[in-house]
Structure formats: structure tokens, C-alpha cells
C-alpha positions in Angstrom: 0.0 0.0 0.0 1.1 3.8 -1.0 1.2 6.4 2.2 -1.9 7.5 1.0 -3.7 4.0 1.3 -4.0 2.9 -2.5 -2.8 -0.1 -3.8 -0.1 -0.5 -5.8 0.2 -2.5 -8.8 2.6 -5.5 -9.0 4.3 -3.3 -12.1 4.5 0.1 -12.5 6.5 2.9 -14.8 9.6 4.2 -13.7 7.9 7.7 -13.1 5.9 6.1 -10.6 8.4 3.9 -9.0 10.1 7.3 -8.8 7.4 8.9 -6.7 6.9 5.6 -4.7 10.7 5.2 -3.8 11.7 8.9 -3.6 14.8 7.9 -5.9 15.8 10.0 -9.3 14.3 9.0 -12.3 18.7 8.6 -12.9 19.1 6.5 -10.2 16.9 4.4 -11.1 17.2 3.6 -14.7 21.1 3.4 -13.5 19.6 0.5 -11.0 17.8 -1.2 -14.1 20.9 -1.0 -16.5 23.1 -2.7 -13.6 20.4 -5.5 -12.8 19.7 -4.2 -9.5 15.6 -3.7 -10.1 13.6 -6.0 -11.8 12.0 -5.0 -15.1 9.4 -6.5 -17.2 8.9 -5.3 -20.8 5.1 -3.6 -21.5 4.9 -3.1 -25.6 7.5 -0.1 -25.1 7.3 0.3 -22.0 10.0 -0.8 -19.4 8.0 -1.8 -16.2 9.3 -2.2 -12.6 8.1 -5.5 -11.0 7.0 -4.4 -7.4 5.7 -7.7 -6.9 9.4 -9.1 -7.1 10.8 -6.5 -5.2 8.1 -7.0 -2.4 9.1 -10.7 -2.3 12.1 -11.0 -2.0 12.0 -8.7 0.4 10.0 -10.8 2.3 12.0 -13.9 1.8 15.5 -12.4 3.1 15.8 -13.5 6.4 
């Protein structure tokens, strides 16, 4: 869930993930380009995969 109590999609745009994560719109395509975020490909669109993030968050121990 957002701050504001909305979920959030289990992909979203980098502009988005920007205003989710507070990290540059630099930093983050930087993040994708070194394999550090997972990405899943939309027509055109590069896509962050929240869901992946969220679970293996949730499997570290």
C-alpha cells in the first residue's frame, strides 16, 4: 500500500516507481541498467516489477 492507502500495482512505470521510492528517475534507470531492479517489458514500456521487489524482500531473512 502507498502512504496515501492505494494499492499499488505489481508493475509500475519508472515515473511512478520514482514517486513511490523517492529515488531520481537517474538513479533508477542506472539501478535497471546494472540488474539491480527488476524489469518486465510492456509493448515499449519498461516496467518495474513491485511484486518481485516485495518478495524477495520478504524472503530475506
Amino acid at each position: 500500500m502507498t502512504p496515501n492507502n492505494q494499492p499499488v500495482s505489481p508493475i509500475v512505470t519508472i515515473d511512478k516507481f520514482s514517486d513511490l521510492s523517492g529515488l531520481t528517475i537517474d538513479t533508477i534507470r542506472a539501478l535497471i541498467s546494472r540488474g539491480r531492479l527488476p524489469t518486465v517489458k510492456v509493448g515499449r514500456r519498461r516496467m518495474i516489477n513491485v511484486a518481485l521487489i516485495e518478495k524477495e524482500a520478504l524472503n530475506q531473512k
